[in-house]
KEKE-3310 file (N, C-alpha, C; in steps of 0.2 Angstrom, whole numbers, plus 5000, padded with zeros to 4 digits):
npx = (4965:4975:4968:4974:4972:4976:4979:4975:4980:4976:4986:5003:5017:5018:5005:4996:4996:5014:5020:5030:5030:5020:5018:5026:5023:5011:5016:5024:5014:5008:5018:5018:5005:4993:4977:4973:4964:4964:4957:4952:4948:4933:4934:4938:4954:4965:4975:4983:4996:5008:5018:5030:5034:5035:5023:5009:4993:4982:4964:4958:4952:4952:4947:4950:4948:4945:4957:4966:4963:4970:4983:4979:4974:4961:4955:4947:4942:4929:4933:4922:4913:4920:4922:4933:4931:4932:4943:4960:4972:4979:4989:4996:5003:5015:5016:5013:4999:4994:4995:4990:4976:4971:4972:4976:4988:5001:4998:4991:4998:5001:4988:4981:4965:4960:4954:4938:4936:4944:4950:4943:4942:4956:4956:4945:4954:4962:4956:4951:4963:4972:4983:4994:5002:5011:5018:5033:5027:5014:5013:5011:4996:4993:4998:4991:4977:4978:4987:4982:4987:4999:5008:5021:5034:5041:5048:5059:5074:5070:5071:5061:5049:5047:5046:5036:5027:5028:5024:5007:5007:5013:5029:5043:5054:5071:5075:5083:5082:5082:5076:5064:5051:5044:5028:5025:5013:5002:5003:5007:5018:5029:5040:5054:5054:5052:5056:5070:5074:5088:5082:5075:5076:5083:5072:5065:5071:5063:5051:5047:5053:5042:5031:5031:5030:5019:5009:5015:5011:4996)
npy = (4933:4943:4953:4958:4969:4968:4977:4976:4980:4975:4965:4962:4972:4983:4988:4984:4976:4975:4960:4953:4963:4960:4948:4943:4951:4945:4934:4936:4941:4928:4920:4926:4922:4930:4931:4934:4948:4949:4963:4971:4985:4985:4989:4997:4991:5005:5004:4992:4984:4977:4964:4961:4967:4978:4987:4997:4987:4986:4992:4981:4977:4975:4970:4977:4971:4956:4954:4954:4945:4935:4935:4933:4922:4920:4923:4934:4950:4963:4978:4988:4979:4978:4985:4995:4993:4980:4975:4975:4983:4989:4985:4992:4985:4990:4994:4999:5000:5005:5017:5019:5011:5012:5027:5041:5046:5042:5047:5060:5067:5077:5082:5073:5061:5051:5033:5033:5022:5018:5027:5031:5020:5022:5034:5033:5020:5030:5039:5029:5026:5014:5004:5009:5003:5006:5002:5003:5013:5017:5024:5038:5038:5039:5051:5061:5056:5061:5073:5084:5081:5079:5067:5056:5050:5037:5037:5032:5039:5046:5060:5069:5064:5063:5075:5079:5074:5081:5092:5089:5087:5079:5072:5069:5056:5049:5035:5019:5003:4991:4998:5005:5021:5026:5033:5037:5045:5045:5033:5026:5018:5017:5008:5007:4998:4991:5005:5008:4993:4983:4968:4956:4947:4961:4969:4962:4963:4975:4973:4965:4972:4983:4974:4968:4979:4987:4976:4977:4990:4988)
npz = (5092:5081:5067:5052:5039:5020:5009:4991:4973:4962:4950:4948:4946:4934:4933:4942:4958:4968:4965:4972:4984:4990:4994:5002:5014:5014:5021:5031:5040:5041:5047:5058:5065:5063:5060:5042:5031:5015:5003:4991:4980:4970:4953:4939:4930:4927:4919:4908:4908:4896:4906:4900:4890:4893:4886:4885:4884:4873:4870:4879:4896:4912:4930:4946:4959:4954:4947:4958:4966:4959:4967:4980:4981:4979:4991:4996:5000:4991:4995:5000:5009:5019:5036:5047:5061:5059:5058:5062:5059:5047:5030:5016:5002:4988:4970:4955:4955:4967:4964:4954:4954:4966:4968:4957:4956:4949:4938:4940:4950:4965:4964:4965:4965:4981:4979:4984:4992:4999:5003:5015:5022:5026:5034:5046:5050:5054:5063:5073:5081:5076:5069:5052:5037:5025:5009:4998:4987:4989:5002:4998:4998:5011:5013:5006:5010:5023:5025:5033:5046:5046:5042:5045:5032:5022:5005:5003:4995:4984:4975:4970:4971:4988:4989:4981:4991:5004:4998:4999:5013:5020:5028:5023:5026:5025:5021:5021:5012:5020:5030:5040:5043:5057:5061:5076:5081:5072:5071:5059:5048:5036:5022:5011:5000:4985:4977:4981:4981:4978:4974:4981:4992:4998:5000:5007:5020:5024:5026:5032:5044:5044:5044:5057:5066:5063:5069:5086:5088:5085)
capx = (4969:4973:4966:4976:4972:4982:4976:4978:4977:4979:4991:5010:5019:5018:4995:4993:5001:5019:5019:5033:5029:5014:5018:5033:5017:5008:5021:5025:5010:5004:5021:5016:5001:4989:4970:4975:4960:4965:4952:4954:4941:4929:4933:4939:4959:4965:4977:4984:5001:5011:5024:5035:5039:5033:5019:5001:4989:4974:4958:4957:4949:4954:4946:4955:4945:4944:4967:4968:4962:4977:4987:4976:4971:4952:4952:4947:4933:4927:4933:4915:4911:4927:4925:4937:4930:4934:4953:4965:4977:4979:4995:4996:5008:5013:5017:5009:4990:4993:4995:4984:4970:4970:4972:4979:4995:5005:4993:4989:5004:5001:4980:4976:4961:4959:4947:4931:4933:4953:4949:4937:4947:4961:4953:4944:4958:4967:4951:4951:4971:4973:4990:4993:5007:5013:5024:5034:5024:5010:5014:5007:4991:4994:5001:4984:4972:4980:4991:4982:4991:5008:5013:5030:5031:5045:5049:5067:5076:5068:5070:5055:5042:5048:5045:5028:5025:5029:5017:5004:5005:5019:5034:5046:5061:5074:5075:5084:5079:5082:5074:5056:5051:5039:5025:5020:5008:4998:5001:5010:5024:5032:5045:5054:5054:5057:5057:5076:5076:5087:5082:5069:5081:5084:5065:5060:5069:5061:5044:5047:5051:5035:5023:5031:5030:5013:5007:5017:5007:4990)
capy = (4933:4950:4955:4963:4970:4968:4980:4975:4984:4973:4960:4964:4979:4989:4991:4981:4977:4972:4955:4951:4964:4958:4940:4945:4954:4942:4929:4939:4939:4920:4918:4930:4920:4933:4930:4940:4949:4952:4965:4976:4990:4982:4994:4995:4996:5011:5002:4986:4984:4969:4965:4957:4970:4985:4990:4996:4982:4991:4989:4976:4978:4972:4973:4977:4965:4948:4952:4954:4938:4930:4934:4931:4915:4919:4924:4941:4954:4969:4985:4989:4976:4977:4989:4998:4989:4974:4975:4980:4988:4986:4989:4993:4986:4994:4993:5005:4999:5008:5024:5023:5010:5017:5032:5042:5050:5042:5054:5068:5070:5082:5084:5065:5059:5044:5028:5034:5016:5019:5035:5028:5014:5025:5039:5029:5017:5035:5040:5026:5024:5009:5005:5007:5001:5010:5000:5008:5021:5017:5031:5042:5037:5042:5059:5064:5057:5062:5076:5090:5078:5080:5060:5053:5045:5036:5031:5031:5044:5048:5069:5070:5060:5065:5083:5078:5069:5086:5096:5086:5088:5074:5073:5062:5054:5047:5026:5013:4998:4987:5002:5008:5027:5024:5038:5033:5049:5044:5026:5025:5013:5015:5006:5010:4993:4992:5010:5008:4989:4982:4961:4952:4947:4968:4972:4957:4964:4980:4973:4959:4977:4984:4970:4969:4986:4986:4972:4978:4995:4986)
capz = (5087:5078:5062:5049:5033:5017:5003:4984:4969:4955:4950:4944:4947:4933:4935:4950:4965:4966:4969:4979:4990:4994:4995:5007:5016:5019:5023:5037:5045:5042:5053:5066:5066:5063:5053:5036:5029:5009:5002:4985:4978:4963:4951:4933:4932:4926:4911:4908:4906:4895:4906:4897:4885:4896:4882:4886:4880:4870:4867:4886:4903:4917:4936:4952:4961:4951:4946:4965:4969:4960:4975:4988:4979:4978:4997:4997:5001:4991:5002:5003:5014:5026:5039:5052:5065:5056:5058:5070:5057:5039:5025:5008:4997:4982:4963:4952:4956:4971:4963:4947:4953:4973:4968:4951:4960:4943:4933:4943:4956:4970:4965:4964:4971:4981:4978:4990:4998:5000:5008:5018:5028:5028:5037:5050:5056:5059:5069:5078:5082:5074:5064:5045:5035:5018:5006:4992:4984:4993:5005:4995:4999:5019:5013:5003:5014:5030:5024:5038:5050:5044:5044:5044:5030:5017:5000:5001:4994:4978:4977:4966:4977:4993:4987:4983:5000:5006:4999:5002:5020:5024:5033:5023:5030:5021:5022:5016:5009:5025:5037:5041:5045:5061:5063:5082:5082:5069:5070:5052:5046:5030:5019:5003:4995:4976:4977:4982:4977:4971:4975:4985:4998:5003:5002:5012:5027:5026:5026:5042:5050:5044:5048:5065:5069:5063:5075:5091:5085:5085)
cpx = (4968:4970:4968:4976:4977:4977:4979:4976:4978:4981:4998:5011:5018:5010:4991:4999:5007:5018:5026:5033:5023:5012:5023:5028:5014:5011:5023:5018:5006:5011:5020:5009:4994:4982:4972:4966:4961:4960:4956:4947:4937:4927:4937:4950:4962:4969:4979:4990:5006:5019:5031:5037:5037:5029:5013:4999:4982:4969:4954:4956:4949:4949:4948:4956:4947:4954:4970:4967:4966:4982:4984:4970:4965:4948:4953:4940:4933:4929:4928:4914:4915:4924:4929:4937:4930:4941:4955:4971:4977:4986:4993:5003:5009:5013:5013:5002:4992:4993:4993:4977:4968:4968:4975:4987:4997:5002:4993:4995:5000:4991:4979:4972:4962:4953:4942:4934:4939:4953:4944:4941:4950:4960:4950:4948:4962:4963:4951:4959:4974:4979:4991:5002:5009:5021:5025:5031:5018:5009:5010:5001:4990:4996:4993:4980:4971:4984:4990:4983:5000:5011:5018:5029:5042:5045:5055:5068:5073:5068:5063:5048:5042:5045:5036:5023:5024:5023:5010:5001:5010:5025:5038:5054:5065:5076:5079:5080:5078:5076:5067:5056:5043:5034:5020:5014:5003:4998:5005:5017:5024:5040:5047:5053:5058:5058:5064:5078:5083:5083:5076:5071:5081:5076:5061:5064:5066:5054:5045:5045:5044:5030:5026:5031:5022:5008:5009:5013:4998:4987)
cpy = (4940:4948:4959:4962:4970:4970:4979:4978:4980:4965:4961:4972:4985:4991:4986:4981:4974:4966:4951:4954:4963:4952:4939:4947:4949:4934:4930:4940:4934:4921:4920:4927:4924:4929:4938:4940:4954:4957:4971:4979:4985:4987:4992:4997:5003:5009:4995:4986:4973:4969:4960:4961:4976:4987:4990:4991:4988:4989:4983:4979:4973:4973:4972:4970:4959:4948:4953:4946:4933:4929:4932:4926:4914:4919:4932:4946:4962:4974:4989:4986:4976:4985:4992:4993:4980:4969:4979:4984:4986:4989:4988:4992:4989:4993:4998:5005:5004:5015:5028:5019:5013:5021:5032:5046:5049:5046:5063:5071:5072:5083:5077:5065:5051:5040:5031:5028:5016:5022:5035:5024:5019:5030:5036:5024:5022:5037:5036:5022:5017:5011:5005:5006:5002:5006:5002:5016:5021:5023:5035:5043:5043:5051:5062:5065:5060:5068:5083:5086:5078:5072:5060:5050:5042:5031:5031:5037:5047:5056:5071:5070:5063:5074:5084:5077:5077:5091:5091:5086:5083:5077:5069:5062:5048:5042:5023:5008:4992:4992:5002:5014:5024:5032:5038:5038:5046:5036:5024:5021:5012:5012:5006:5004:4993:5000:5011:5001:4988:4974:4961:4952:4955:4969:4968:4961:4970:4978:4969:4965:4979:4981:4970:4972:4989:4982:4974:4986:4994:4983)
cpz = (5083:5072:5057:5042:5028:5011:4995:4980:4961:4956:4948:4943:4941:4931:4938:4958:4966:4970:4975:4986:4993:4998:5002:5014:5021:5022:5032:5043:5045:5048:5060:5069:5065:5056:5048:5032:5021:5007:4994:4984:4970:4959:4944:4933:4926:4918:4911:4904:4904:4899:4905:4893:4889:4893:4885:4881:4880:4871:4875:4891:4908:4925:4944:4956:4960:4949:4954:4967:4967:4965:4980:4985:4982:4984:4997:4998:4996:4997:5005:5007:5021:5030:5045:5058:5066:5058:5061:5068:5051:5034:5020:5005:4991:4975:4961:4952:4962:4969:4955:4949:4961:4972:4962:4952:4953:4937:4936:4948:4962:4969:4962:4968:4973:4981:4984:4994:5002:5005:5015:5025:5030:5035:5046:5052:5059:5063:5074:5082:5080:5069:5057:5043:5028:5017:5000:4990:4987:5001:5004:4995:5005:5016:5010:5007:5022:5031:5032:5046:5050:5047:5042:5037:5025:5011:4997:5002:4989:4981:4975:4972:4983:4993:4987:4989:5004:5006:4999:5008:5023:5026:5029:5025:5026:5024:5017:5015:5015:5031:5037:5044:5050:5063:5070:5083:5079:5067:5062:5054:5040:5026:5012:4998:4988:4977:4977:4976:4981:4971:4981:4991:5003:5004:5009:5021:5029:5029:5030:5046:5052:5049:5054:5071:5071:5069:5081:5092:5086:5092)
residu = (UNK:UNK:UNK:UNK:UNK:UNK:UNK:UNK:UNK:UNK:UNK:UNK:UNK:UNK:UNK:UNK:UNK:UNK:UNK:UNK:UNK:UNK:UNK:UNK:UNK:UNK:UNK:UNK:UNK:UNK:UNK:UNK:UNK:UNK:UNK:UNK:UNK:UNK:UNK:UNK:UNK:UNK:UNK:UNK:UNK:UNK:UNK:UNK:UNK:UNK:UNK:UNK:UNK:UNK:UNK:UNK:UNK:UNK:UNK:UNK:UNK:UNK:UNK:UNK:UNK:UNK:UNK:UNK:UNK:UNK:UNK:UNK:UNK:UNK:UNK:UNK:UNK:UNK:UNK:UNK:UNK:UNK:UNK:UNK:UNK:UNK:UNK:UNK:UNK:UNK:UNK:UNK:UNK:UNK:UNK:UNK:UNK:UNK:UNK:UNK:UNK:UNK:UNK:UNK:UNK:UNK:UNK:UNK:UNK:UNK:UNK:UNK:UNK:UNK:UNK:UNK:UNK:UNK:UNK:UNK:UNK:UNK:UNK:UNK:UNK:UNK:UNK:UNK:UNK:UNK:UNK:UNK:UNK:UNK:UNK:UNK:UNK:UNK:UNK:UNK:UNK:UNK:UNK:UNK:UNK:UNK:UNK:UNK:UNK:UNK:UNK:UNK:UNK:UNK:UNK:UNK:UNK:UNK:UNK:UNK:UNK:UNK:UNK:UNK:UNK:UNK:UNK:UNK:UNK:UNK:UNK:UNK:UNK:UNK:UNK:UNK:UNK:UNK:UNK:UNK:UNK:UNK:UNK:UNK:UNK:UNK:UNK:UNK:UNK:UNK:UNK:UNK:UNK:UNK:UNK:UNK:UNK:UNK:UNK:UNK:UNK:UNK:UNK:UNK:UNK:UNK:UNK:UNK:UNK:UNK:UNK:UNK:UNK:UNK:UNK:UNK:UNK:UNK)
# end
């Protein structure tokens, strides 16, 4: 049975991980039968966002880890303990934890750094040819860590991001919200998700593609 990672940053889109893309995620591969290996970084998150009125919440601390384990209902590992040869491919859903607790993209842009542990996976399942799977903004990730590779990558159309993807050292490629942009060189598979939006329904077929691309890729 394979083994495929499913990287969390949080809880809720706007300072964890978007949750229906990730619930979509892992939907898709309990169908495909696969053993899911959730894992997030044990680390502090970067803000805490009320989302019900969009307002930063003050004064509060949050950790990646322990708001990750809402999604993955208390089945999850530390990204310290997982390693490469753990799993046969791993994705990253997105929301905003992906690009301020992952990494600080949403602060730094083009000179963000990535989490050590992040950077770490990442690197090593493209060492070892193994498949990864970038959802939404999550991309972003692949472009930093991978950039003197020049991966495919996509998060839609966005002029801005895509721009950035760019320098970086990415390839991006213009997606809709049903498509996937496949980097068979590098083993990459990304999809724009909410990025485009707009509903559950259009996202979910992106992300079936994903994860099925992903696995036939593994």
């Amino acid at each position: 049975m394979k083994k495929i990672g499913v990287v969390l940053s949080g809880s809720g889109v706007n300072d964890g991980t978007e949750i229906h893309e990730a619930t979509l995620t892992l939907l898709f591969l309990d169908k495909a039968e696969v053993e899911i290996v959730c894992m997030a970084p044990d680390i502090e998150q970067y803000d805490l966002i009320d989302h019900l009125s969009g307002q930063e919440i003050k004064n509060q601390k949050r950790n990646v880890l322990k708001e990750s384990a809402r999604i993955a209902r208390g089945e999850l590992k530390d990204m310290a303990q997982v390693k490469s040869s753990d799993i046969d491919g791993i994705i990253f859903p997105g929301g905003y934890g992906a690009a301020k607790n992952l990494c600080n993209f949403a602060v730094k842009g083009i000179d963000c750094k990535v989490n050590q542990e992040v950077e770490k996976i990442i690197r090593k399942m493209h060492q070892e040819s193994k498949p990864m799977g970038f959802i939404c903004i999550a991309p972003v990730l692949a472009a930093k860590v991978l950039g003197e590779f020049h991966p495919q990558l996509t998060i839609g159309n966005d002029p801005d991001t895509a721009e950035k993807i760019k320098k970086m050292g990415g390839e991006h490629i213009v997606c809709e919200v049903k498509g996937v942009a496949v980097d068979r060189k590098n083993k990459i598979v990304s999809t724009p998700a909410y990025m485009i939006g707009p509903t559950i329904s259009k996202i979910a077929e992106g992300i079936e593609k994903l994860v099925n691309k992903v696995l036939e890729l593994a």
